[in-house]
C-alpha angles and dihedrals in degrees: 000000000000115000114260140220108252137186147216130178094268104019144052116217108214138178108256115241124196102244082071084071097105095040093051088045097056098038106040116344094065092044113115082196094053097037094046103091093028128118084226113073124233118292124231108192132006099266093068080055080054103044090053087045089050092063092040091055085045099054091049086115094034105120088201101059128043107192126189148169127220124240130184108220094208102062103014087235120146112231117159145000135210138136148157133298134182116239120181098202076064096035086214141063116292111219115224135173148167135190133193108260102247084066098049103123123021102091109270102115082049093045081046092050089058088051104052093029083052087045095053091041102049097024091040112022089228109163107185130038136188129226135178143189140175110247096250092054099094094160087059096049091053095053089055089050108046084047086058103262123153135219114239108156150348112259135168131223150181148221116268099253088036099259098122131038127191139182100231142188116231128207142193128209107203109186122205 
């Protein structure tokens, strides 16, 4: 299935596109704060912003990623991006997300979350989810919790080319 467009009561979840690369690297990408709990590392110039926008545009029809940005309704600005990806250690989707730091807060990740967790429960008939977060990442825990996931261990991960490492908690959602 295509990624859809979804919506929650204050935001449109949207596909990335690439020519959303300038706005997303000055707003997120580039953000030591933002980046500094992700599994991607910092980027330094926009294209590393393209080259991460490239994959995503290439993976639209991929059933195993659902990839969206975030968009506030009220004002049409782009502010954040997450999604789900299959991932077979799991055998289910991971949930991940990330917001510009202005918005860091007032409820929508975890308005964002709904929306992505109610689209691969209804759309795809997924019933359990992963989540993680490093243990110094209290906004993120309360997101996961406040979305219904439940602790089950301590974990550990790293970036994705292998700059940063954190001891981490893991959670499952497990839906009725």
């Amino acid at each position: 299935m295509k990624t859809p467009i979804l919506e929650s009561e204050r935001i449109i979840l949207r596909p990335l596109k690439v020519s959303d690369a300038e706005h997303i690297f000055k707003s997120w990408t580039s953000d030591p704060e933002v980046a500094k709990f992700m599994i991607w590392d910092l980027h330094k110039s926009v294209e590393d912003t393209i080259k991460w926008l490239n994959s995503v545009e290439q993976g639209i029809d991929d059933e195993n990623q659902y990839i969206w940005g975030f968009v506030l309704k009220e004002t049409g600005k782009l502010f954040g991006s997450g999604g789900i990806t299959y991932k077979s250690e799991h055998n289910c989707y991971e949930l991940g997300y990330n917001i510009m730091k202005k918005y860091w807060g007032q409820g929508l990740t975890t308005e964002a979350g709904r929306a992505i967790l109610d689209f691969a429960v209804n759309c795809l008939g997924e019933k359990k989810f992963f989540c993680r977060h490093a243990v110094d990442n209290i906004g993120s825990m309360k997101v996961m919790t406040k979305l219904g996931f439940q602790y089950f261990a301590d974990s550990s991960y790293s970036s994705l080319e292998g700059k940063k490492y954190f001891e981490s908690k893991d959670y499952y959602l497990i839906v009725d």
